[in-house]
C-alpha positions as CSV (number, residue, x, y, z in Angstrom):
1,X,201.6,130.9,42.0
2,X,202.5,134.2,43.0
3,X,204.1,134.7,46.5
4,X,201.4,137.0,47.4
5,X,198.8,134.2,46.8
6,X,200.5,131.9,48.8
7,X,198.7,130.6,51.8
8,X,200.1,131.3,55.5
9,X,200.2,128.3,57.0
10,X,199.3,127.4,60.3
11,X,201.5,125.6,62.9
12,X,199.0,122.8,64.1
13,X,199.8,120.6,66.3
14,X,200.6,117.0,65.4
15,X,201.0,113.7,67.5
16,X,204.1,111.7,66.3
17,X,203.5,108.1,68.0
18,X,206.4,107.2,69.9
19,X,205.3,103.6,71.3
20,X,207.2,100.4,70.6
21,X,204.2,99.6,68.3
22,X,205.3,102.4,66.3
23,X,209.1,101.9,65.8
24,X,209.6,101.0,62.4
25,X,211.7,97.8,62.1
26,X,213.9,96.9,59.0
27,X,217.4,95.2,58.4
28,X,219.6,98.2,59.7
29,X,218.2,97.8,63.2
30,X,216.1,94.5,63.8
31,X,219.2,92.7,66.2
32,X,218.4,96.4,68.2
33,X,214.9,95.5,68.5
34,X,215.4,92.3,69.3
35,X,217.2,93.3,72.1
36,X,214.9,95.8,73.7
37,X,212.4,93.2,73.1
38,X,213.8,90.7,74.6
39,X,214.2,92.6,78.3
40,X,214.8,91.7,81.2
41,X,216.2,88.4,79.9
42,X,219.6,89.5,79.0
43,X,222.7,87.1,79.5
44,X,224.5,90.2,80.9
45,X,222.9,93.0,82.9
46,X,224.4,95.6,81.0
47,X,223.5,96.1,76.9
48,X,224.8,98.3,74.5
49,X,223.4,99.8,71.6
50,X,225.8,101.3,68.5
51,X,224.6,103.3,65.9
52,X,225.3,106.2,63.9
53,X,223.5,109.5,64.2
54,X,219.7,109.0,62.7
55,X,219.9,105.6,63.0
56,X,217.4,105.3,66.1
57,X,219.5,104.1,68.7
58,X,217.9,107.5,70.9
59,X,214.2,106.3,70.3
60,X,214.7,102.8,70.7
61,X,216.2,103.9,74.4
62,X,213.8,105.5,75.4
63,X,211.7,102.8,74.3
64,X,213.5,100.5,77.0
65,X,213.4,103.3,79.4
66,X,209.9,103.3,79.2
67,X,209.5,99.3,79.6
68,X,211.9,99.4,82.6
69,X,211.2,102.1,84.7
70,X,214.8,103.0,83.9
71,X,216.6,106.4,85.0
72,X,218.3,108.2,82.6
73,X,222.1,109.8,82.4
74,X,224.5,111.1,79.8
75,X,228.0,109.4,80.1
76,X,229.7,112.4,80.2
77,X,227.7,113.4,83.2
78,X,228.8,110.3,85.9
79,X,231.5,111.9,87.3
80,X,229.5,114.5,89.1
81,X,226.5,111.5,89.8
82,X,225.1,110.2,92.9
83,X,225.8,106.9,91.8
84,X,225.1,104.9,94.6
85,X,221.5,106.9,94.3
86,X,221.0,106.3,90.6
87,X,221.8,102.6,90.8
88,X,219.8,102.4,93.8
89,X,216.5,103.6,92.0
90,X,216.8,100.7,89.2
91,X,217.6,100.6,85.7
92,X,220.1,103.1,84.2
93,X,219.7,104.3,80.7
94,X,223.4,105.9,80.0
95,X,223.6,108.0,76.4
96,X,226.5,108.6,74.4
97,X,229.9,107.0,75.6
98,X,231.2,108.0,72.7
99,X,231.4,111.5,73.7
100,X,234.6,113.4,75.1
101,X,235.3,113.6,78.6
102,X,233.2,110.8,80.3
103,X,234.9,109.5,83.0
104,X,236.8,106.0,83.0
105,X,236.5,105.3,86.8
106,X,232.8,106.5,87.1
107,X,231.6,104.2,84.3
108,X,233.6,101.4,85.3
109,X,231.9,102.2,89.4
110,X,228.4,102.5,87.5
111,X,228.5,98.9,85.8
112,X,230.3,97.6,89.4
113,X,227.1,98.8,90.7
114,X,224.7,97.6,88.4
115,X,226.3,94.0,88.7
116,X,225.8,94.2,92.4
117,X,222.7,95.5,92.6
118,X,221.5,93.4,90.4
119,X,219.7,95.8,88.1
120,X,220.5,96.4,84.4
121,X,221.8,99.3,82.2
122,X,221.4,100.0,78.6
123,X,224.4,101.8,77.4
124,X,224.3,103.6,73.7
125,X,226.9,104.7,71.4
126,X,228.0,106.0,68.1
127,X,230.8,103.7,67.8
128,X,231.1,100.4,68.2
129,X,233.7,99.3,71.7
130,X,236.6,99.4,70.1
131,X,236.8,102.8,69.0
132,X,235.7,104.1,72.2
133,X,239.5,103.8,73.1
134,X,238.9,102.9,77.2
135,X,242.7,103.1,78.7
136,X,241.6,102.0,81.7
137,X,241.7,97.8,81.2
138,X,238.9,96.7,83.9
139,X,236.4,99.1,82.4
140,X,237.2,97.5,79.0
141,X,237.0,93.8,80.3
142,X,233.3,94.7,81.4
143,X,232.3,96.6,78.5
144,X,233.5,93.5,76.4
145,X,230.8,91.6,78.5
146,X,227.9,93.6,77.5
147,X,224.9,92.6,75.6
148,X,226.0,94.4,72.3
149,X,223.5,95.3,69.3
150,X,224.4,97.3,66.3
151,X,222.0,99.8,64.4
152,X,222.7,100.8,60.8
153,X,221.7,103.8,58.5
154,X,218.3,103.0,57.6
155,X,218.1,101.8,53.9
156,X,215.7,102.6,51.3
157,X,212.7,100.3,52.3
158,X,213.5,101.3,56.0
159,X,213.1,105.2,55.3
160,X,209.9,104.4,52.7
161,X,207.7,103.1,55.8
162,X,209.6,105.7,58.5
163,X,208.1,108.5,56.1
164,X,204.8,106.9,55.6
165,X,204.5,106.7,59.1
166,X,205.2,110.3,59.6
167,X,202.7,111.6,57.0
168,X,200.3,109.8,58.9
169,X,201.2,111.7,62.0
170,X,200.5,114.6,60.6
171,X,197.2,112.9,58.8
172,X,198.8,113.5,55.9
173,X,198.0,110.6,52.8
174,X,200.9,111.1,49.8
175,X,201.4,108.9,46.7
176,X,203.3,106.2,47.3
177,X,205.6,107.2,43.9
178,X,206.2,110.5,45.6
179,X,207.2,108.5,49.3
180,X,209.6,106.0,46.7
181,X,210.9,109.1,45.4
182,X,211.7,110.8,48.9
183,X,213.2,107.9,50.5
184,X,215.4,107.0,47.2
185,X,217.5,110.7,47.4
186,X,217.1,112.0,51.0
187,X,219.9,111.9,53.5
188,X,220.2,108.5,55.3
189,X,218.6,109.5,58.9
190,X,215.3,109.1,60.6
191,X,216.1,112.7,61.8
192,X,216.3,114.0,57.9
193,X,213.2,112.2,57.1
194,X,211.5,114.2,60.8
195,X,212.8,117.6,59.2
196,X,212.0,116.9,55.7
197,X,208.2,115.5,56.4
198,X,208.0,118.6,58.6
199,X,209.1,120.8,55.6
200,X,206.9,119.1,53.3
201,X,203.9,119.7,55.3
202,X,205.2,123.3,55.6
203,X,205.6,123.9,52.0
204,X,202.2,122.2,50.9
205,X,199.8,124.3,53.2
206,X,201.7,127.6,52.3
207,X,201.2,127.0,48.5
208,X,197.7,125.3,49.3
209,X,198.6,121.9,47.5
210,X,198.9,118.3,48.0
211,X,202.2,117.1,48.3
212,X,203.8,116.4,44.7
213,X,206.7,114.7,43.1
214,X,207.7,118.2,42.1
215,X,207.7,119.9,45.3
216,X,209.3,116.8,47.4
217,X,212.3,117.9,44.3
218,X,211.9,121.4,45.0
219,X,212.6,120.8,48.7
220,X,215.0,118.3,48.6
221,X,217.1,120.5,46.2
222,X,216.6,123.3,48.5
223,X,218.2,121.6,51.2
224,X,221.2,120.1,49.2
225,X,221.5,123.9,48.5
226,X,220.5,123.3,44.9
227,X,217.3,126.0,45.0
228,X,217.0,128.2,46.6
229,X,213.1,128.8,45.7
230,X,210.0,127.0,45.4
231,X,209.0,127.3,41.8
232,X,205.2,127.5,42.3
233,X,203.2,127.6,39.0
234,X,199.6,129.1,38.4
């Protein structure tokens, strides 16, 4: 197909579902799940969730945001917090410890809080406690404490339903030979599969065809930097 016979698509909206009915579970992030799941009857007020980027850790907290009414802050942002205020509202979602420059005596005041309060805090991560390198030893004794659930990379089976799931946000039914084909070579992330679904669906309505085995290849060499054009045939 000529590139002047190639369709202009349209940017449509599309409703990716977002409930907890619609978080894909698998092996890399069922004890996560289980977790959320299992609020407010933690052992310890204060969870933590570990994962690497794509895995879903993100989602999965706002899932429990959702379910508890919880506020929301990024660790790096405590220092300059009302905390007394932010504790005082309820449940604390705090994202991304492992990021530079959060402050030891803040955190270590937030869980104080949250243990007096008596409220809970879901805390997420890239990497696991003891790579977060805490100097300061009472923060480290609490964070030891925490409810602690660990979220893989998503393996094959995982990204097979995760990109099902996101063709049918987009109403979009594909072989399942072209979805075992996706999820067998694409990065590990639920965030690659968002971008390449999106791409797919991109790439389809501009060349006015279903989406194939062949194209999924095109695109996925495309973005390994492999090719650099879609070879559309008449």
């Amino acid at each position: 197909m000529s590139e002047s016979s190639r369709q202009l698509p349209l940017s449509l909206p599309h409703s990716a579902a977002m409930t907890r009915e619609d978080f894909i579970v698998g092996r890399a992030n069922q004890s996560a799940v289980a977790l959320v799941d299992r609020y407010p009857d933690w052992p310890n007020p204060v969870a933590l969730l570990v994962g690497p980027v794509g895995s879903g850790k993100t989602h999965l907290g706002q899932i429990w945001k959702a379910a508890a009414g919880a506020s929301e802050i990024a660790a790096r942002d405590l220092a300059t917090a009302g905390l007394d205020e932010l504790v005082g509202s309820g449940p604390v979602l705090v994202e991304d410890l492992h990021e530079e420059g959060v402050s030891q005596s803040a955190l270590f005041h937030l869980l104080n809080l949250v243990r007096e309060r008596r409220v809970s805090a879901l805390l997420t991560s890239r990497v696991p406690l003891q790579a977060l390198d805490f100097g300061l030893a009472d923060l480290a004794s609490r964070l030891r404490a925490t409810v602690p659930a660990e979220l893989s990379e998503p393996d094959d089976d995982l990204l097979a339903l995760v990109v099902v799931k996101l063709f049918a946000d987009r109403q979009l039914a594909v072989d399942p030979a072209v979805v075992d084909f996706i999820s067998r070579r694409m990065e590990r992330s639920l965030g690659a599969a968002n971008r390449l679904v999106e791409l797919l669906d991109h790439e389809a309505l501009a060349a006015g065809r279903p989406i194939t085995r062949q194209l999924a290849a095109t695109v996925l060499s495309r973005e390994a930097g492999d090719e650099p054009e879609l070879p559309f045939d008449d």
